[in-house]
N, C-alpha and C positions, 0 to 999 in steps of 0.2 A: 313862353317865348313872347316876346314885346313885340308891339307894333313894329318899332323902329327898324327891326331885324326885314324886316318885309320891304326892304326898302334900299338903292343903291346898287353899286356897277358889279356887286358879286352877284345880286340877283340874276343882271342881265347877262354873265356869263354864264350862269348852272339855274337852268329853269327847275332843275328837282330840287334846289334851295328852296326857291319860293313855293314849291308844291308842297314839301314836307313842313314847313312854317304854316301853310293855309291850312294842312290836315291837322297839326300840333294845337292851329287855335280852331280848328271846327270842331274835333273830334270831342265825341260826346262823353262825360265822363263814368255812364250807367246807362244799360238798355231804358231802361225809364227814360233820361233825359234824349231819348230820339226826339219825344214829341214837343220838345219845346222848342220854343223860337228859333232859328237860324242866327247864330252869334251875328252882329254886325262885323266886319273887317275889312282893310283894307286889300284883300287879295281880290283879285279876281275871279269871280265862280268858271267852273270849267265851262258854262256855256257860251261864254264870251273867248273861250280859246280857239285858236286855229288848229285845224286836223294836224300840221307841222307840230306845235308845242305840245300836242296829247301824244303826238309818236314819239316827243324827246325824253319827255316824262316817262312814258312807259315804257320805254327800252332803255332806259338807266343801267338795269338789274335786272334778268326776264330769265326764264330756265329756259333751259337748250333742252336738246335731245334727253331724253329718258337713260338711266344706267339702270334698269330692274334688272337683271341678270335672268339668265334662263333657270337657273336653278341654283344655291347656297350652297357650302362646304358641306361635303358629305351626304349630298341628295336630300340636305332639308329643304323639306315643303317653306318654311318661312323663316325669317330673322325677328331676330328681340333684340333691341338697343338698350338698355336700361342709360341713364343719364341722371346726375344730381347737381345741381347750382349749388355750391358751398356758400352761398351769401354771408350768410350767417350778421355779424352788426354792422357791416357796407350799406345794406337795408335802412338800417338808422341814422347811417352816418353821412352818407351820400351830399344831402338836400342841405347838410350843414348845421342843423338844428335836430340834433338827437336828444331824446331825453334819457334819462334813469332808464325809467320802464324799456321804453322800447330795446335800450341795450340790451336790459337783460331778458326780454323776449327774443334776441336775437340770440344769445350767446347762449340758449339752449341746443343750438342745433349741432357745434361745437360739444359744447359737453358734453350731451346727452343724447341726442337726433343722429350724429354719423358715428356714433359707437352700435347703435341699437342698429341703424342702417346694414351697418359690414358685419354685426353678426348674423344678418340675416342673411347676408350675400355668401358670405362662408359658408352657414352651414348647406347652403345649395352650389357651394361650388360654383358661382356663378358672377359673371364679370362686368363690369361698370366703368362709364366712363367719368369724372368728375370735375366741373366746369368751375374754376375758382377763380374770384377775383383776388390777385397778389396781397391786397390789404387784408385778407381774409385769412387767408393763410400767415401771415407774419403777426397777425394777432395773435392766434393760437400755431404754431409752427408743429406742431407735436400730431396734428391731421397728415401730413406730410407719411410720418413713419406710421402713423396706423394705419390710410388705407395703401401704400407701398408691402405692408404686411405682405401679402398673399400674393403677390407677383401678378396678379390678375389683371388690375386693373388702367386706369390711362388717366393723366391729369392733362388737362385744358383752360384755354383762356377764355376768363367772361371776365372781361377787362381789368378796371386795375383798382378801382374802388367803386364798382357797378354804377360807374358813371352811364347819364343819360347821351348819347354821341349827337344824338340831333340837337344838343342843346349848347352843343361844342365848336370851335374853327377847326379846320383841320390841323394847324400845328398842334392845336392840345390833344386833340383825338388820337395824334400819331406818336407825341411825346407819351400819354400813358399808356398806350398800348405796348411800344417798346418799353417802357420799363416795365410792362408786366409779364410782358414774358421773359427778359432778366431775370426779376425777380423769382419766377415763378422757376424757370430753370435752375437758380442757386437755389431754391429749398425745396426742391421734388428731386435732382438731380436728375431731370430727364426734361429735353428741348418739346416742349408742346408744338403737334404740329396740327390741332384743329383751334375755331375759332366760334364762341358765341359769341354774340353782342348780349351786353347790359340788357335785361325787360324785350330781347330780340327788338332794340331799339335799334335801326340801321340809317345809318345819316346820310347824304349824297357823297361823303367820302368815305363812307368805311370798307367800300371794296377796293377801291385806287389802295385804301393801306395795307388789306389783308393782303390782299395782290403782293405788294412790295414788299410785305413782311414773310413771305414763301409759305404762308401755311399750305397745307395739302385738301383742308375741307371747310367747310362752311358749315354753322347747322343753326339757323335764326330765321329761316323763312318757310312759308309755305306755300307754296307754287304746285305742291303733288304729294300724292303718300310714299311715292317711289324716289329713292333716289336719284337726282338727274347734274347737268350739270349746268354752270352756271355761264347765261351769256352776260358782257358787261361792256355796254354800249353797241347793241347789234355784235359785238365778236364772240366767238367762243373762247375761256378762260382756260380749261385743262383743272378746273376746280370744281371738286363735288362738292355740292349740298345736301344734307341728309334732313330733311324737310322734317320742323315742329310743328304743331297744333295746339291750340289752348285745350281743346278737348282732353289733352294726352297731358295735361299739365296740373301738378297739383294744385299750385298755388290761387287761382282765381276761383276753385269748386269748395277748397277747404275752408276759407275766410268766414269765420262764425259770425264777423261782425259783417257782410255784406249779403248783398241782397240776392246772391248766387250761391249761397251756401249750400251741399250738398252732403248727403249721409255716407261717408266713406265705402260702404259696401255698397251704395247705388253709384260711385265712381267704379267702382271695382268692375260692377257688372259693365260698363262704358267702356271701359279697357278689354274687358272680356270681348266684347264683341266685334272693338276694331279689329283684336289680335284675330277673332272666328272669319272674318272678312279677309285678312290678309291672307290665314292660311289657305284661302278658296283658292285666292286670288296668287299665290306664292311668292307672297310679298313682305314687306318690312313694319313692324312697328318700332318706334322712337317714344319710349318714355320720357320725362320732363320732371323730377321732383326735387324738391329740394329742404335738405338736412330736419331745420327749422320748422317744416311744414308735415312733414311725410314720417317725422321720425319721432312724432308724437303717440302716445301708447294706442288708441284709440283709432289712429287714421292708418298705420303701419298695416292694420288689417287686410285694408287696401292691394297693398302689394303683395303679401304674404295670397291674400285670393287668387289675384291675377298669375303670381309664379305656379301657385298650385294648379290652376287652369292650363297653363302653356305646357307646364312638364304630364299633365295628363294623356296630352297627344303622344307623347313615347320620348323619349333622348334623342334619337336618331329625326325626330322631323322637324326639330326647330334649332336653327343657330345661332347661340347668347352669344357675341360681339360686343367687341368696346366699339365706339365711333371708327376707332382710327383703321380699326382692321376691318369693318364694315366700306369703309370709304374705300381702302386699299383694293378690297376685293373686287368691288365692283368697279374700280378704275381698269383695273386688270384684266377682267370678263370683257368689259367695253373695248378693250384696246385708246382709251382714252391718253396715252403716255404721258408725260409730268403738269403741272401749272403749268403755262405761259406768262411768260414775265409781259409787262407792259408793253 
């Protein structure tokens, strides 16, 4: 994002413009780079803010009340969310400047990564939800009828070519979000009614659009391990969030070329132990993987550990859920009754 943007009468109407542009150019791009210098810019540091702009700022987007539920369908002690970003070459394509390689390191996850993925899901009988960006899917169309196979699982929106939204006006933001759920509706034949953002990249408008665009849930932030629901502007919305974590994600631990790289079985054991917490606690875990990532021979272990750990505790004490019936359920439990329109 360019200086320039930090600057002018949009700013002065929506102070979480200019918060989100100041964190775009502070934020550091590697644990390491904490200890270097403080970028120079022209925002103003939070200490120079009035206690009024820290409260405008932070109650943009704040979680409400708690939806944990007293107890899961059928007396389980906890839930499992399983979740996959179908990215697949949106990845590459995104920023504009895609190369070869990178394509076809993307377009593994398509071939090869969510075929390897839904055998594994099948033969555990076990349901998923699948967050695709509409580009992604009209690439390869043929994802559509393989994971509809099994009746099991749920397709959702992670935008429309895993655009960056903070990097967006709101008319574009809201022009590709509508056409990605179009889209995404004509080639799943089924109306998506949850919502990730692009990299859980959330702009000062992308709630005003989800809002407007009726989805039922939210699942890009993390505010709690429980699901709760989302305030938007000091109001309550009537919108669950089913709260991510990079911990619970493959893609930042996997990265062979970064500096967080981790041995799939010591991610495993990571997920083990959220899910051992949750079940103390009779609560929810939300996995985060995706196709291209998780669906490689090598990392797939990963998950295969983690399912073999969960179904250890018995059939009866854990509840596998798509997002949407997750979200459904505990809007239900809560007495929480539909979204709230604007």
């Amino acid at each position: 994002m360019s200086l320039h943007l930090l600057h002018g009468p949009a700013m002065n109407r929506h102070p979480l413009l200019l918060f989100a542009a100041a964190l775009t150019l502070l934020a550091p791009p590697a644990l390491g780079a904490q200890a270097q210098p403080v970028p120079q810019t022209s925002a103003k540091p939070g200490w120079k803010w009035t206690m009024d702009s820290v409260r405008t700022v932070v109650n943009e987007v704040r979680a409400g009340r708690s939806l944990q539920p007293k107890s899961w369908p059928g007396g389980a002690r906890a839930a499992v969310l399983l979740s996959f970003d179908v990215d697949n070459e949106t990845i590459a394509v995104r920023y504009g400047e895609p190369t070869v390689g990178s394509l076809a390191e993307m377009q593994y996850g398509a071939r090869v990564g969510l075929p390897r993925i839904l055998r594994l899901l099948d033969r555990h009988r076990l349901p998923a939800s699948f967050f695709i960006p509409s580009v992604s899917l009209a690439l390869t169309p043929t994802m559509a009828r393989d994971i509809n196979a099994s009746g099991r699982h749920e397709f959702a929106v992670h935008g429309w070519i895993h655009e960056l939204n903070t990097t967006l006006p709101d008319s574009a933001e809201r022009a590709l979000l509508k056409k990605a759920v179009e889209e995404l509706t004509a080639l799943t034949g089924r109306k998506p009614v949850g919502y990730r953002a692009p990299s859980w990249n959330f702009s000062p408008n992308t709630l005003d659009i989800v809002r407007d665009m009726g989805f039922r849930y939210e699942s890009s932030l993390m505010a709690d391990d429980a699901p709760y629901e989302l305030l938007h502007r000091g109001q309550a919305t009537g919108l669950v969030e089913l709260p991510v974590q990079w911990i619970l994600d493959d893609a930042p631990l996997f990265d062979p070329r970064g500096e967080r790289y981790m041995n799939p079985r010591d991610v495993a054991r990571v997920w083990m132990d959220e899910f051992d917490k949750a079940f103390e606690e009779g609560g929810m875990v939300v996995l985060t993987m995706h196709p291209h990532v998780s669906g490689h021979r090598s990392r797939i272990v990963a998950l295969e550990m983690f399912i073999a750990h969960v179904q250890a505790k018995g059939a009866s004490k854990v509840w596998w859920a798509t997002h949407a019936d997750a979200a459904d359920y505990v809007r239900k439990q809560a007495g929480l009754g539909e979204p709230k329109p604007r």
